[in-house]
N, C-alpha and C positions, 0 to 999 in steps of 0.2 A: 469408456473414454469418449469425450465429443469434442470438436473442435467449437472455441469460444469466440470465432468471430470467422465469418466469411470474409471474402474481400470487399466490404462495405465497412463505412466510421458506424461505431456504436453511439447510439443514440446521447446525445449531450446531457453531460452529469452523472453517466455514467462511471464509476473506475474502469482504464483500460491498459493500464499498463502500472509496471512497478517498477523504479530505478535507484540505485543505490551508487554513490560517491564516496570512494576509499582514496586512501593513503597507498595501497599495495597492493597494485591489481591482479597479479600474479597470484600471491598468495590468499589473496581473499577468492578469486576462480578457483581455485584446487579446494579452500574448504567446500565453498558450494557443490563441489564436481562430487568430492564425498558423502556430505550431506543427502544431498539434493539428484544426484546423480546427470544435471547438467553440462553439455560441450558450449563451447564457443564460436562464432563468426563477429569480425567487426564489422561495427555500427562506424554512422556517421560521426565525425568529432568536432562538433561545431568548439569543444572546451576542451581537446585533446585524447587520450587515447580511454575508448570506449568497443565495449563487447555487447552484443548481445545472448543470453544464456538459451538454452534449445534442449529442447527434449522432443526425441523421436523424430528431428529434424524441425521443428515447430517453436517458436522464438514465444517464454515465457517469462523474462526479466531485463534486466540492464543493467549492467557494472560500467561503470568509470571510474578513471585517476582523477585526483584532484590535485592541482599544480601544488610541487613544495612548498610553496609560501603561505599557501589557502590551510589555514587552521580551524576550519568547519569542525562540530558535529558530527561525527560518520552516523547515518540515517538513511532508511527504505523511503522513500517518495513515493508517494501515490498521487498518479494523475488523472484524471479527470478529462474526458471527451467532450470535446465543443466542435460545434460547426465553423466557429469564428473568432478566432483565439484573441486578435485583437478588443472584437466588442466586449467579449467575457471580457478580460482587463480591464476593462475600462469600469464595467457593472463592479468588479472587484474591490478597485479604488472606489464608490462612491458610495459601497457599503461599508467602507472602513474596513477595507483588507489594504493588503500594501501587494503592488510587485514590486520583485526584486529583481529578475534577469527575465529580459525579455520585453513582450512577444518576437521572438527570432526563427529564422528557419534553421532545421536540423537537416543539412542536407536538401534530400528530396522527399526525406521520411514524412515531412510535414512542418507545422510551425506550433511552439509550444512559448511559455513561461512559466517561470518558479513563482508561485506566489507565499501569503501568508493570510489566515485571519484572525480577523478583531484580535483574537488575542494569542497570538503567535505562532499560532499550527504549520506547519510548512505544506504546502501542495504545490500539486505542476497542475496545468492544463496544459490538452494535448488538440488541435486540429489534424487530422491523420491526412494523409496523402497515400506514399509507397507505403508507410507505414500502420495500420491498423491498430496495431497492442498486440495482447495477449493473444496468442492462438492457439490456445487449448488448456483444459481445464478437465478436472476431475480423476486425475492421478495425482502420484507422489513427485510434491517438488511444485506445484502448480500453486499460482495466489488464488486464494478461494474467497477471501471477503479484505474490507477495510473499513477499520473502526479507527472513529475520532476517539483519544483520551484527555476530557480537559476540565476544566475546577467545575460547570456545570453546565448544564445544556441548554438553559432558556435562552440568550443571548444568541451563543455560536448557530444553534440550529438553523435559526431565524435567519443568520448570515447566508448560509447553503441552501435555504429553502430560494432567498432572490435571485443568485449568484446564479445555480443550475437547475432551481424547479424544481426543488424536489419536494416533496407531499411528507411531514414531519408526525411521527405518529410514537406516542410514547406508548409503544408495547415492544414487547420480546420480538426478533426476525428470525426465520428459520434460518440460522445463521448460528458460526459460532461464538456465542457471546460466552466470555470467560467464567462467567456466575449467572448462579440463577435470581431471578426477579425475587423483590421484597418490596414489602412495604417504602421501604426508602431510597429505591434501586432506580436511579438519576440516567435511565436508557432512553434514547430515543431513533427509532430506525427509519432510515430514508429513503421514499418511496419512486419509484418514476413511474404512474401506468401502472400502481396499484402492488409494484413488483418489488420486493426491498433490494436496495443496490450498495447500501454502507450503514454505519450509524453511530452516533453522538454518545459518547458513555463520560456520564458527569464523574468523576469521583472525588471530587471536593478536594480537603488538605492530605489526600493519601497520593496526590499528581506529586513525583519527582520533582524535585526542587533543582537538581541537572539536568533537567529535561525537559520540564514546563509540556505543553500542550502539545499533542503530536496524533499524528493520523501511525497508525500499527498496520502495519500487511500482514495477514494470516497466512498460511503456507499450508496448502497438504500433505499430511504424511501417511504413510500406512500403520505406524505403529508410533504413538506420541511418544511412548516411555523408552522404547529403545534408539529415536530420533532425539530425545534429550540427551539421554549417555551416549550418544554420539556427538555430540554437541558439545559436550564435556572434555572428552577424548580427543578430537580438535581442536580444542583449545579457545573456543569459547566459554559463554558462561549460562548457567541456569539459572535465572533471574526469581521465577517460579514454578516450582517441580508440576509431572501432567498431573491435572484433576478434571475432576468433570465438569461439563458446561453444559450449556443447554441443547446441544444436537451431536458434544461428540467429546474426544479429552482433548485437552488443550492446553497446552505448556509456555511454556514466555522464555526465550533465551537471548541472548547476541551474540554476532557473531566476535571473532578471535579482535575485529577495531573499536566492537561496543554498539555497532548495528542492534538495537533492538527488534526483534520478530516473533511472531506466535508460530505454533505448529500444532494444525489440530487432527486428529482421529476424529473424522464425521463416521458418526453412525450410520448403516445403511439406508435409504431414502433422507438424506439429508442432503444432498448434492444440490447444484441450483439448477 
C-alpha cells in the first residue's frame, strides 16, 4: 500500500483524480461500497449534491447527482493536473478542443473544467488547492491507469502532447493495456519525465458508435474474475469477460447507469 500523493499538486498532465455523474447517488454509493469496498464524506457542490468515495480513510474517487433534467451520458471522468486551470483552457481552445463548464472554483478544493478533444473525448482539468486527488493507490478499489479509446491516435495524441506536455511514444506502458501489441496495434503511451502516466489506444471502426471517443478509468481489483461476477450480481453489466493483458487480467464492465470501467488483476511488480 503507498499513499499517491503528498499534500503537494501533482505535476501537470498528470491524471489526478477520477469523477463520475449519476442519475442516483444513493444507489450507484452502495454498488461501489460493494464492489469497491468504498465509504463516503461530502465534497464540495459547486453542481449540487456530491461525495467523495474513501478507503482506509484516504479519498480515491467522486460521485455526483446530476440535476433531473440533465440527460448526460453517465461516465468516469478523468482529470488531469495543472498549475493553472485557466491558461490550460485557453491552450485547449486553440488546439481545437472545446470547454464546456468552467474554469470554476469547486469550493476551496481548487478550480477545475470539463473539457473535450478534437474529437470528443470528455476530460476535466483539475488546479488542486485543499484538494490534491487521489490519495492512495495500489489496492483493491483504487484507479490505477487512464487510457484514451478513439478511432486513431495520430491526430488526438498530438492534441495532449501541446495541451499537457506529454512525450508520445508508440510502444506498450507498463500499464494495463487490454491486449497485447501487434503489428497493427494503434497504442500509444504518454510520457511526463520519461515516466508513462495514460495512453491513446486507436481502435479504429470497433469505437462504439454510443459512445464515440472516451478517456476509461482502470480500477484495481484483487481478483478480476470474481470482481466481474460481482459486477454481474449487482446489477451491472460485463461488457467484456477478464482476459489477459499486458501486466495483468483485465475485464471491462458498467456500472448498474452504464458507467463504463475496467478492472484489472496487475500481476505482481506491475504497480507504478
Amino acid at each position: 500500500m503507498s499513499e499517491a500523493a503528498e499534500a503537494t499538486r501533482r505535476p501537470p498532465g498528470t491524471p489526478c483524480w477520477s469523477s463520475l455523474m449519476v442519475h442516483g447517488l444513493g444507489t450507484t454509493e452502495a454498488f461501489y461500497t460493494d464492489l469497491f469496498g468504498w465509504e463516503y464524506e461530502p465534497g464540495p457542490e459547486p453542481f449540487g449534491p456530491y461525495v467523495r468515495a474513501l478507503l482506509d480513510g484516504r479519498e480515491v474517487a467522486g460521485i455526483g447527482e446530476l440535476p433531473p433534467d440533465r440527460h448526460l451520458q453517465v461516465a468516469w471522468t478523468t482529470y488531469f493536473a495543472t498549475d493553472d486551470a485557466d491558461t490550460t483552457a485557453e491552450i485547449i481552445r486553440s488546439c481545437g478542443g472545446t470547454v464546456a463548464v468552467g474554469p470554476l472554483d469547486a469550493g476551496g478544493a481548487g478550480r477545475m473544467a470539463i473539457c473535450s478533444d478534437p474529437l470528443g473525448a470528455v476530460f476535466g482539468i483539475w488546479q488542486a488547492e485543499e484538494h490534491v486527488g487521489t490519495r492512495l493507490s495500489g489496492v483493491h478499489g483504487t484507479p490505477v491507469w487512464a487510457e484514451l479509446l478513439t478511432q486513431d491516435t495520430s491526430a488526438v495524441a498530438k492534441f495532449y502532447e501541446h495541451v499537457f506536455g506529454h512525450e508520445a511514444e508508440h510502444r506498450a506502458a507498463p500499464a494495463p493495456a487490454p491486449t497485447p501489441p501487434a503489428a497493427d496495434f494503434d497504442y500509444v503511451t504518454l510520457l511526463l519525465g520519461g515516466r508513462p502516466v495514460a495512453a491513446v489506444h486507436g481502435v479504429g471502426r470497433s469505437l462504439p458508435h454510443d459512445r464515440g471517443p472516451h478517456w476509461m478509468t482502470y480500477f484495481e481489483v484483487d481478483d478480476a474474475d470474481a470482481a466481474a461476477a460481482l459486477v454481474h450480481r449487482l446489477g451491472g453489466r460485463v461488457v467484456q469477460p477478464p482476459r489477459e493483458g499486458l501486466t495483468g487480467r483485465v475485464a471491462t464492465v458498467t456500472d448498474p447507469e452504464g458507467a463504463l470501467l475496467a478492472l484489472v488483476e496487475l500481476r505482481p511488480g506491475n504497480h507504478h
